[in-house]
N, C-alpha and C positions, 0 to 999 in steps of 0.2 A: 562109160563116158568119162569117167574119172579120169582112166590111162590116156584117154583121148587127149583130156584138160591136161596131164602132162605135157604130152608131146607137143602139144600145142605152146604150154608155157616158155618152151628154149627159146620163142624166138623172144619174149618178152626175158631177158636170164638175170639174176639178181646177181650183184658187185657182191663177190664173198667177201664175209665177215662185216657187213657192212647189220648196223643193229638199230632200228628205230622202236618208237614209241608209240604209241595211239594214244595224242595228250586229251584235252579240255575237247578238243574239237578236231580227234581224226590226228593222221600223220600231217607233218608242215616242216620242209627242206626245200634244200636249192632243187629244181624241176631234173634236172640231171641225174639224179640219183632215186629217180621218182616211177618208172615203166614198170618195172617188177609190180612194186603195188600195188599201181591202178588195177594193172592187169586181175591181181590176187583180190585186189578189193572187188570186182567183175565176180570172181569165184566165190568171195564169202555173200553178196549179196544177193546171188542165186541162193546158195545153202538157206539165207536165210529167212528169202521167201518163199521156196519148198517150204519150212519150219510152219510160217506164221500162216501162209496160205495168202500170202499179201500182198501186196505191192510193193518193192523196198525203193527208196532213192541214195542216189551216189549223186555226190556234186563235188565238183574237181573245183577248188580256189585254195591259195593260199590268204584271204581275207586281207586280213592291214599289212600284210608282209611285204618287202622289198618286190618289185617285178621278177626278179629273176629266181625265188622261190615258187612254189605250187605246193599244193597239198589235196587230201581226198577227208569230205566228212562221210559218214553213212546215215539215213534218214528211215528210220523206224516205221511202222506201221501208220498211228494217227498224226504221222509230222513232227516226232520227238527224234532226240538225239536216243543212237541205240542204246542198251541195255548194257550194265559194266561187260556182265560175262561175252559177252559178243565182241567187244570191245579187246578184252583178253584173248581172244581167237584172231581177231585182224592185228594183234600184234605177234601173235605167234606164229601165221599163215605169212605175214610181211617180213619174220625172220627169220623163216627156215633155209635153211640153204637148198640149192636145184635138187641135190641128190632124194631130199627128207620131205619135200613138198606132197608127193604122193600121202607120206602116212601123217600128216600134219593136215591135212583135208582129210585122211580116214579115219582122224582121231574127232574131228569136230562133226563129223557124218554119225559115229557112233555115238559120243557122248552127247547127242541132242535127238537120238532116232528117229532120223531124217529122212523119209520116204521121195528117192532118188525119181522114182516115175513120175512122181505132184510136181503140177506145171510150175512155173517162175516166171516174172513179170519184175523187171526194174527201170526206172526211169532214169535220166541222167543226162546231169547239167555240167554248165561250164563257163568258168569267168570267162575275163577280155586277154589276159594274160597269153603273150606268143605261145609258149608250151603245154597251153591248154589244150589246143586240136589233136595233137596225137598223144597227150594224155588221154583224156576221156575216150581216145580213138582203143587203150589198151584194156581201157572197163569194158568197153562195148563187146571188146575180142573175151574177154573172162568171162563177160554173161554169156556169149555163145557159144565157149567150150563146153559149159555144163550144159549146153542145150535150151538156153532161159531164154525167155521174151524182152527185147530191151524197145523201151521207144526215148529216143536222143532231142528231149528238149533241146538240144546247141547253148544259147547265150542269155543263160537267166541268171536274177539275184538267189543268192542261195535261200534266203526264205521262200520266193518264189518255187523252189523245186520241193519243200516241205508242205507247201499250199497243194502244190498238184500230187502229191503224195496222200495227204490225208484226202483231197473232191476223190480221186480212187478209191481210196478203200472204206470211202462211207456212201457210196454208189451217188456222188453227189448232193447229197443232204448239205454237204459244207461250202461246196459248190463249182464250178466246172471248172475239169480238169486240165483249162487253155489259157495261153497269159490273158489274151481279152477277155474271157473271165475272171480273172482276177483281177483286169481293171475295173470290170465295170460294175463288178461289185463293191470293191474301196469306192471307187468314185461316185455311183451312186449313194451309196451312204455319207458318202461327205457331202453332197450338194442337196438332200432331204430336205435336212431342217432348214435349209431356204424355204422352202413350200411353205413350210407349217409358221414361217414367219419369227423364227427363232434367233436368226444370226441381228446383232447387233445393230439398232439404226444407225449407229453412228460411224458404222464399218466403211469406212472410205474406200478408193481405190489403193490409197497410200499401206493402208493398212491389209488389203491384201495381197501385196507383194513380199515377196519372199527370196531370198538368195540362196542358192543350193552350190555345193563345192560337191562335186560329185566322184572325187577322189580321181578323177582320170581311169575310172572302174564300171563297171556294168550297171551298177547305180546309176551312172550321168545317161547310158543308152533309154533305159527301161523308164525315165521319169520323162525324157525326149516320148517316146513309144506315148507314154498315160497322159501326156500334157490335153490332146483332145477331147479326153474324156471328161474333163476339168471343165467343162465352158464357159469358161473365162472367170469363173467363180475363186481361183488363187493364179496367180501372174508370178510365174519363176522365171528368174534367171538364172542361167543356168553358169557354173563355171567350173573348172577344168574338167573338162567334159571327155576329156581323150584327145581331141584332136591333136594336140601338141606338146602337154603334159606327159609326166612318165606317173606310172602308177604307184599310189600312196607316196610321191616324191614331194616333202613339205606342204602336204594336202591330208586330208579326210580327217576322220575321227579323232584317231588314233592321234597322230601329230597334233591334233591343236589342244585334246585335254592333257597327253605330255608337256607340251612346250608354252600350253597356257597363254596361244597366240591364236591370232588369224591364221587362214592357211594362207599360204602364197596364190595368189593368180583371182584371187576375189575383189570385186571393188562394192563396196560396201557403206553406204551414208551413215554419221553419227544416229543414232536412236534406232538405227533400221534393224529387222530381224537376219541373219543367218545362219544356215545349216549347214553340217559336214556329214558325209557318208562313210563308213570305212570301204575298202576293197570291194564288198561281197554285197554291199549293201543289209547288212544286218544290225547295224550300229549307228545311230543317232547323236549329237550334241550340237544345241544352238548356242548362240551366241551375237553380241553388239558392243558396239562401242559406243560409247557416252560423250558428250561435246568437247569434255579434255582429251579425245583421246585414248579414254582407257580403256582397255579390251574387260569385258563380261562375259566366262563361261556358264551357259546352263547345263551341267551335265546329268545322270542317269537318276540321280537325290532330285534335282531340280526337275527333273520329268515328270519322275513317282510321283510328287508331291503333285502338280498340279492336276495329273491327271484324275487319282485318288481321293482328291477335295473335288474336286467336278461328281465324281462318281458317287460319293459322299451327299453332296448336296441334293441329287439326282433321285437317289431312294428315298431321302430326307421329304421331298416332295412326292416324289409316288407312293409314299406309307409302306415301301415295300421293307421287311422286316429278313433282310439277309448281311449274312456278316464280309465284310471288307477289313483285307487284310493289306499291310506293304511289306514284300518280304523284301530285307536287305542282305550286305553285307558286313562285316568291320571296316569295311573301307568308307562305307557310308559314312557322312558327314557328319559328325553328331546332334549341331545344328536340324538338320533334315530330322531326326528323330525324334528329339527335343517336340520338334512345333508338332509332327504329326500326333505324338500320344497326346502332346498335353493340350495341343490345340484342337487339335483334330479328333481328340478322341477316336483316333484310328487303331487299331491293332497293328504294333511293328513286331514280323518274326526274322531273329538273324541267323544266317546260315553259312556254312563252310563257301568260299570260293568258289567261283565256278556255278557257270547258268542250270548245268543239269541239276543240283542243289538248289538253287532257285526255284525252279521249275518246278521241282517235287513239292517242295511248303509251299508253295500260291495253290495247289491242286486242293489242299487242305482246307481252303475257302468258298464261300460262296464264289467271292467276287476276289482272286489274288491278284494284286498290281507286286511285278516284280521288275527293278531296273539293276543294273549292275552302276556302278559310279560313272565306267567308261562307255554308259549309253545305249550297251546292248540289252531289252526287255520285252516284257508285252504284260497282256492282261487277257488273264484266265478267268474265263465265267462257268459255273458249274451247269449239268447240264439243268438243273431244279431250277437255278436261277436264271437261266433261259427262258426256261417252261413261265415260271412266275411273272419274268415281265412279258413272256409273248399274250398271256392271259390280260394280264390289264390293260394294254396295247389294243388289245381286242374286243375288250369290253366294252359293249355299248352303254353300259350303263353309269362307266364309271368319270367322276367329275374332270371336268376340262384340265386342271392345272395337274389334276395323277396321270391322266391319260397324254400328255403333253411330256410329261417327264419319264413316262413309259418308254415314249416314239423316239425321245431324245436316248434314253437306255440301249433299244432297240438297233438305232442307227450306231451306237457306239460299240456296239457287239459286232455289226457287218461291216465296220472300218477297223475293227483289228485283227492282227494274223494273229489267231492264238496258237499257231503252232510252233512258232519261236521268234524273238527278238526280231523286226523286221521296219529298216530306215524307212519305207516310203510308207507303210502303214500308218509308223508312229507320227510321222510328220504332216499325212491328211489328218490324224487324230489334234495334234494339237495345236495345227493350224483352225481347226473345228473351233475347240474348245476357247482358243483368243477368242476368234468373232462372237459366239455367243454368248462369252463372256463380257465385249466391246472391250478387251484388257489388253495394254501394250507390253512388250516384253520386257519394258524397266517396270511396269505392275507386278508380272510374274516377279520377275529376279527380287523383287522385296519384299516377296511373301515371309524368306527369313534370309538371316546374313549365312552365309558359311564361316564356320571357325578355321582361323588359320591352320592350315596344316605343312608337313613333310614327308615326302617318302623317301628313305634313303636304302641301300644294298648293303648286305658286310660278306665278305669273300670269306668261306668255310671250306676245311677242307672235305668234309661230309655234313650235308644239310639234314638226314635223317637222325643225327642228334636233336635235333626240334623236335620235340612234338606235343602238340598244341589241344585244347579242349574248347568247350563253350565257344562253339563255333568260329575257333581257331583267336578267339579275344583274350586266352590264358595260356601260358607256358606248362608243360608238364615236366616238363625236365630240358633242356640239362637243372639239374639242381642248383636252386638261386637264384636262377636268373627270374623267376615271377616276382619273388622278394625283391631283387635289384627292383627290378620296372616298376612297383607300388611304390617304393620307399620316393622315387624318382619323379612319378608324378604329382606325389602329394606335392610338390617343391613349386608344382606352377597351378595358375587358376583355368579352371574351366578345360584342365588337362585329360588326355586319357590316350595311352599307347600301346600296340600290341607286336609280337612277330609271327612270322610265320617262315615256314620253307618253302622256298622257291619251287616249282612242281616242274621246273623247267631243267635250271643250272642249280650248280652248287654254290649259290646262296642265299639270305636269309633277310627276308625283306621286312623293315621297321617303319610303321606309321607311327605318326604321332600328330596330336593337334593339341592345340594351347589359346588362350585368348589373346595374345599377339605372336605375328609372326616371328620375331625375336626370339618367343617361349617358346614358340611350334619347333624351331630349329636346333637351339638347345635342346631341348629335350629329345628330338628325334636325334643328336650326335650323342649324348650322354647314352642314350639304352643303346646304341650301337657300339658302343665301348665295354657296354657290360656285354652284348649278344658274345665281340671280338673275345672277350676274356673268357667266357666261362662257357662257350661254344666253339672253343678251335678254332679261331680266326686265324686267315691265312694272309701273308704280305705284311705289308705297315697298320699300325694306326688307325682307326677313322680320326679323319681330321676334322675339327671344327667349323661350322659353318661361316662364322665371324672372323 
């Protein structure tokens, strides 16, 4: 079958010398130079559900990317991002050229002793994007060269194909394998604690409307799709939904916590809440504007946080004794940190960039609440602390106000995808948590302020002279520059900056935040002058932001 899966590859033939990556999240380029790999990723995710005996998912989006890019993730056994070493295989199987492809699959056959007769079973999705049909049309042809089972979800949110991955291969226990099951299990656990009398009296109608920007991406289809499931218990509006929009074009996520604006095509009342989608629907951030006028992001720090305090107070009342953690970033806001330990007595862990990094420290908890800044998270419950709140949920004996904060724990475990960051999830979650909190979202936003910050770029002509420690917060070399960057911040209040390497291009991205914007900026052009100096900086200057 192998020789087969050759022959069969010519019609799918890879642009020689052409060399991609397998980044944070799968291969992502213009769709044009993209058939080869779907196709090969078709072949590695057979190989490596032979392997696990599993079910694998492939989902075809370029996520926040221009339209006219595409990309391919791969989806692991219980709903995770796959494994590095597999990772290192879909990059080495995506760069082989036609002639070596045969021993470039005989070498991942062998080096994982891969029993070619064990059946294979892959699922596979697909954004809104034009080039997605006969994309995922070349996965479909890869899993059938090796002979594999494929069933073609068509038009779902990438977390969506991660849901129906893991109800597969836990025979259902996490729950059915159809998107109307996974509506109606979010949506029933959102409208629950109505029953139990929980959501807010003073919850108007006002208060449960909602504006949704739906990126012009598969997000605006699937929230259309779930709206009935909702019975009338949140009222969205829905905007750039597709019909007219071009996708991620001054819309979704991604654009508005860059540009620190509204998307375009929203209309939107002072005080009112709304949401943006990325592309894939895997990434959250709300946002309002205030009676001057001024635009408020709540991004992935502002999420963690509310959600985490909710979940916090939650076992605080069910006496249930399990440790909740928030893992972050460096990019996290220091503010956000600040209040969580010291307020919140929350455990914050920080970790290298990148959701897989994430994902791994929240598994380390009971209860891990992990968001990235730019929106993409979720929250990981162990399976103990399942067991322990299904237990007093269930307790007959146990007092009304524990058993109340059980049902509400309960519900908040069946309204989240714990298999990766997932926009509609997190947005039933904490459209939840307002109501039953009776709390508006200029409440949330002044749980704490955010400290000024800046991000700025320095053009290197090799970024692997960075390299960075304590979860990418300290310099290791080039030599000096950590010294530079301490001596630097001491100079402003309430400062603290770091670099790292770009995992993308060649170069080397600097935070900084300050107690005013002033300081923030300053300081982020000063260590970009030290990065330029003592890091090979290429071109002019960084120039001043003033």
């Amino acid at each position: 079958t192998t020789l087969e899966a050759i022959l069969y590859s010519s019609l799918h033939p890879k642009p020689a010398g052409l060399v991609l990556q397998y980044g944070t999240a799968g291969f992502r380029t213009n769709a044009k130079q993209l058939d080869h790999v779907m196709f090969r990723m078709g072949l590695l995710a057979t190989l490596r559900s032979k392997k696990t005996e599993a079910t694998i998912g492939v989902m075809v989006t370029a996520s926040h990317n221009p339209e006219e890019d595409n990309g391919v993730k791969l989806v692991d056994p219980m709903g995770e991002m796959v494994t590095p070493t597999w990772e290192g295989y879909a990059t080495q199987l995506a760069n082989a050229e036609q002639e070596d492809l045969l021993a470039a699959l005989k070498d991942v056959i062998e080096k994982e002793a891969i029993n070619m007769s064990q059946e294979a079973n892959v699922f596979v999705g697909k954004d809104t994007r034009s080039s997605s049909a006969s994309l995922s049309q070349a996965v479909l042809d890869g899993v059938s060269a090796l002979g594999g089972h494929s069933k073609d979800y068509g038009l779902v949110t990438t977390p969506q194909l991660h849901y129906m991955v893991c109800c597969q291969n836990t025979q259902g226990k996490y729950g059915e394998a159809t998107v109307e099951g996974y509506y109606k299990k979010l949506c029933q656990a959102f409208i629950h604690p109505l029953h139990l009398g929980v959501f807010a009296s003073n919850c108007t109608d006002d208060q449960k409307h909602l504006s949704v920007d739906g990126a012009n991406g598969i997000g605006a289809l699937k929230v259309r799709e779930m709206e009935s499931h909702l019975k009338k218990e949140l009222h969205i509006s829905l905007f750039n939904d597709g019909s007219k929009g071009k996708l991620n074009h001054q819309c979704g996520a991604d654009f508005v916590k860059v540009q620190q604006n509204a998307p375009t095509g929203i209309k939107i009342n002072p005080g009112e809440r709304g949401c943006s989608f990325d592309g894939d629907a895997d990434r959250i951030v709300y946002y309002y504007i205030d009676s001057e006028g001024q635009f408020h992001l709540l991004d992935g720090d502002k999420i963690a946080t509310l959600i985490s305090t909710f979940l916090k107070e939650l076992l605080t009342q069910a006496a249930l004794d399990l440790k909740i953690a928030v893992v972050q970033t460096a990019y996290a806001n220091g503010s956000s940190t600040h209040y969580l330990e010291d307020t919140m007595k929350v455990i914050v862990r920080c970790t290298k960039t990148g959701v897989k990094h994430l994902h791994h420290a929240a598994q380390e908890f009971d209860i891990g609440v992990y968001f990235e800044a730019n929106g993409h998270g979720t929250v990981l419950f162990s399976k103990a602390a399942e067991e322990k709140i299904q237990q007093l949920a269930e307790n007959p004996g146990a007092d009304d106000e524990r058993k109340r904060a059980a049902l509400l724990l309960q519900n908040t475990v069946n309204v989240i995808n714990q298999t990766v960051g997932d926009a509609i999830s997190d947005m039933l979650l904490i459209e939840a948590i307002l109501a039953i909190k009776g709390m508006t979202i200029q409440q949330w936003d002044a749980i704490y302020s955010d400290l000024p910050n800046r991000q700025l770029k320095v053009k290197v002509s090799d970024r692997r002279v960075i390299d960075t420690t304590d979860a990418e917060r300290r310099a290791v070399s080039p030599a000096g520059l950590q010294e530079a960057i301490d001596s630097l911040v001491k100079k402003y209040r309430q400062a603290r900056s770091f670099v790292r390497p770009s995992g993308t291009e060649d170069v080397v991205r600097v935070y900084a935040e300050a107690e005013t914007q002033e300081s923030a900026d300053d300081l982020a052009h000063e260590v970009s002058l030290a990065v330029y100096r003592l890091a090979g900086g290429v071109g002019d200057e960084p120039k001043p932001l003033h």
